[in-house]
N, C-alpha and C positions, 0 to 999 in steps of 0.2 A: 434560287440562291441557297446553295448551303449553309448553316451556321458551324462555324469555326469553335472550336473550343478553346480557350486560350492555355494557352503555354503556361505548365508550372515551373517552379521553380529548378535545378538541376536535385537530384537524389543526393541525397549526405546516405547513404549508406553506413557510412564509419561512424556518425552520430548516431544512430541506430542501432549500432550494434556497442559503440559504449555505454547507452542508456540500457541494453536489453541488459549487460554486463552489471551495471552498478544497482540497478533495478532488483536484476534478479538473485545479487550478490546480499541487497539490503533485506531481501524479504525472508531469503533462508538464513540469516543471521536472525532475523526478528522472530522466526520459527524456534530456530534451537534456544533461542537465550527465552523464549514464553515454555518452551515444553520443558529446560532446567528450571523453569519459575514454581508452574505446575506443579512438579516432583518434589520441589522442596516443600512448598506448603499443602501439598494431599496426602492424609495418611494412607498406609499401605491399601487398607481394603477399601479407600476411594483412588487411588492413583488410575487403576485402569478407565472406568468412568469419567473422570473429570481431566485425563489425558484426550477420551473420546469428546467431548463435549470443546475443550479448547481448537481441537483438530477443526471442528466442526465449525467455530465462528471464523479460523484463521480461513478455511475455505470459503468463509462469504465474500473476500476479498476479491476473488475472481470477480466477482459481481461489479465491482469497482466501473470497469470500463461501460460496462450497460447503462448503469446510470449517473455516468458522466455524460454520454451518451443521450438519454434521456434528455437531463438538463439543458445541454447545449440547444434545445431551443427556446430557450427562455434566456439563458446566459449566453457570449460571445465565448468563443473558447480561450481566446486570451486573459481574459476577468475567469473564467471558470479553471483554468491551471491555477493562476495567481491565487484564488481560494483554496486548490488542494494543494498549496505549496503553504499556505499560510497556516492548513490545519496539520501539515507533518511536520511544522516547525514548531507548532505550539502542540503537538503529540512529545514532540522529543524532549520541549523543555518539562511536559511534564512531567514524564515519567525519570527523566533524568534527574528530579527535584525528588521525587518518589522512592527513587534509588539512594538520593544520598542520604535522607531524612528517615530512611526504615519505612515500614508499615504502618505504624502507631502514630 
């Protein structure tokens, strides 16, 4: 007897490629607007350093899916979005609170 694999669901393609779109649209926005952050607060003879060192965290992010990945045998993936959807909304409101309140 063969074992069957069961039928997934049909491809959304086009969910696919508007998530790769808003995705990919949020993270180079959250790029430019941390490298204008940078600039503004490094002085000259730190700006190239500490432009290198930002680069450097904003590429661990790749890292992201691996240890989603990872997780996801301990967590369902449905509870495991739901917490990185709940830690980009509480990213947003902080730094949006950060923004409006200054540095200080």
């Amino acid at each position: 007897m063969v074992a069957r694999r069961p039928s997934s669901s049909p491809a959304r393609w086009w969910l696919i490629a508007i998530a790769a779109l808003v995705l990919g649209a949020g993270y180079g926005c959250c790029l430019v607007c941390g490298l204008m952050e940078v600039q503004r607060l490094a002085s000259t003879e730190n700006l190239g350093r500490l432009t290198a060192l930002f680069q450097a965290f904003a590429y661990l992010g790749f890292g992201a899916p691996y240890l989603l990945a990872v997780i996801e045998h301990v967590l369902p993936w449905p509870e495991l979005l739901l917490l990185a959807a709940a830690l980009a909304v509480l990213t947003l409101a902080w730094t949006t609170y950060r923004a409006a309140h200054g540095p200080g």
